[in-house]
N, C-alpha and C positions, 0 to 999 in steps of 0.2 A: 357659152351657156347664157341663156337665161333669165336674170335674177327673178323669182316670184317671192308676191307676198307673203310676208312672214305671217301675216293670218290664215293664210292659204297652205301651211305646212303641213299640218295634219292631214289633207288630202291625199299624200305622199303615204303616210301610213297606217291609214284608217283603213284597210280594205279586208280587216278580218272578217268571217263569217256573222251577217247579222243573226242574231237570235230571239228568240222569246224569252221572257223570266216571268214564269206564273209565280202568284202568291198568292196567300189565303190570311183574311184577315181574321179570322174566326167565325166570320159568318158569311164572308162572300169570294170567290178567287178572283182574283184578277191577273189582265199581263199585257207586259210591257215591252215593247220593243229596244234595244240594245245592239249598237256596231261596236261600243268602248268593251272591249272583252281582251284578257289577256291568260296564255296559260301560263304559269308559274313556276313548274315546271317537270320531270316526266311523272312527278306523283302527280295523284289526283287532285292538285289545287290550282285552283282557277281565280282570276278578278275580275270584277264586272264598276264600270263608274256607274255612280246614281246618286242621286241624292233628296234634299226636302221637295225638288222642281215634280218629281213624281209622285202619283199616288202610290205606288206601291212600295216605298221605302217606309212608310209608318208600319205597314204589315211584315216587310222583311226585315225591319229593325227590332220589332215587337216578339216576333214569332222566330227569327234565326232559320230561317229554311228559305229553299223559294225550288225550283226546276229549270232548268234550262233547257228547251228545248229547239232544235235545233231543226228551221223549216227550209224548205225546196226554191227554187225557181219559179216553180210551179204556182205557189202560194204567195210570189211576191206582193202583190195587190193590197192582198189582207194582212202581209206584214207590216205594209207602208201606213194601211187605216191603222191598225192596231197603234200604231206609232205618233197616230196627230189623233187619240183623241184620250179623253182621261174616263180611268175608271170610278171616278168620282160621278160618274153620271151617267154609264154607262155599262152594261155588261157584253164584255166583251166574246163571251164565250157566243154566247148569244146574237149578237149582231155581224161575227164575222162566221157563222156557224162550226165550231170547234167544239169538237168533244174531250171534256176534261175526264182522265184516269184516274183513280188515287192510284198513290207508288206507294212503295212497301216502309220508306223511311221518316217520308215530310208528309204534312199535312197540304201543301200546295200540290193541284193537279197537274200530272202530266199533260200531253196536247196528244193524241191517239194521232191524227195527220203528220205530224210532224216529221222526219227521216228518225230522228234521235232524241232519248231526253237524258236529261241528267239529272240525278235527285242529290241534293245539295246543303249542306248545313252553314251557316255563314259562321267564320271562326275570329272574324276583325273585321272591325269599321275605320279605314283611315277616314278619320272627319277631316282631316285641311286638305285632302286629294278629294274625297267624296269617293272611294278607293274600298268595293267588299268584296274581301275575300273569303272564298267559299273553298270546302271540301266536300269532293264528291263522296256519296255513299252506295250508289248504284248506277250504273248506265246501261240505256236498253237501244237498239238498235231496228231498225225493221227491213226485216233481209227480204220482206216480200216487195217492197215496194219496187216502183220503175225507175220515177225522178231522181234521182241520189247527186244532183246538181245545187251547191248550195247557191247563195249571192252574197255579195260583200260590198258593202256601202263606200263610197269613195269621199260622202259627207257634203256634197256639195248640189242631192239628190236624185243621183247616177248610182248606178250600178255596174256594179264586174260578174259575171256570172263564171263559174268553174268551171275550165276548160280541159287539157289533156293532162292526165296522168303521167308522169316522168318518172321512173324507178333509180335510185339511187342507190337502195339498200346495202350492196354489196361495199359500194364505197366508203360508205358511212355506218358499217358494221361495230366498229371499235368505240364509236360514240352513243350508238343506243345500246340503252337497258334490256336486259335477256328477256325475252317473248316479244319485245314489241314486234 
């Protein structure tokens, strides 16, 4: 094998689904792009890292809500802009043309393009990881869509796009939760 840089580790396991996290600061929504995502586990609790380096931590710290919404292949582009510029000067709804929802829980919009959103209440700030963890309170789905391919950041400004479906279910019966 090998040896690679140890700065170069995370490339190894960064390849979760990147995301959106809208928030609303009380007067304006905004959102941010995010690959640091972790689920917690079969409930509904999720982590997201962030911290003061973003505009929209003052909002999701302030307010305790935000959405995750969860984009396509398709939309890569405007995931990447959404990602290199701040909403500190920007609206972003607007410049990547995206239509905000309200959701029935949080005052942050959903993204209507999106495959999936999540509406979210943040329940802890680990400040020395920069570490929020969120409890879901609704998830929506859109069964009409075609794309339903996500992507996943490999962190070093590459892309993995989702490939074949593999069914394991039967194997792995004893270990999931009833309905999943």
């Amino acid at each position: 094998m090998r040896q690679l840089k140890l700065s170069k580790a995370f490339t190894l396991m960064e390849s979760g689904p990147v995301v959106r996290v809208t928030t609303h600061d009380g007067q304006k929504d905004n959102i941010m792009t995010i690959s640091w995502t972790m689920v917690m586990d079969f409930t509904p609790v999720f982590a997201i890292t962030t911290g003061e380096w973003n505009h929209s931590f003052a909002a999701l710290r302030k307010n305790r809500d935000c959405v995750i919404a969860i984009p396509t292949v398709d939309m890569l582009d405007k995931v990447v802009g959404i990602g290199t510029c701040s909403g500190a000067d920007t609206d972003k709804f607007a410049k990547f043309k995206l239509t905000p929802v309200q959701g029935k829980f949080v005052t942050s919009p959903l993204i209507k393009e999106c495959l999936a959103n999540i509406e979210c209440k943040v329940i802890d700030i680990v400040k020395k990881h920069n570490i929020v963890v969120l409890e879901a309170l609704a998830a929506y789905i859109d069964t009409a869509r075609k794309e339903k391919r996500t992507v996943h950041a490999v962190g070093d400004g590459t892309f993995i796009v989702d490939g074949r479906k593999i069914d394991r279910r039967k194997m792995m019966a004893s270990k999931l939760p009833y309905g999943v």
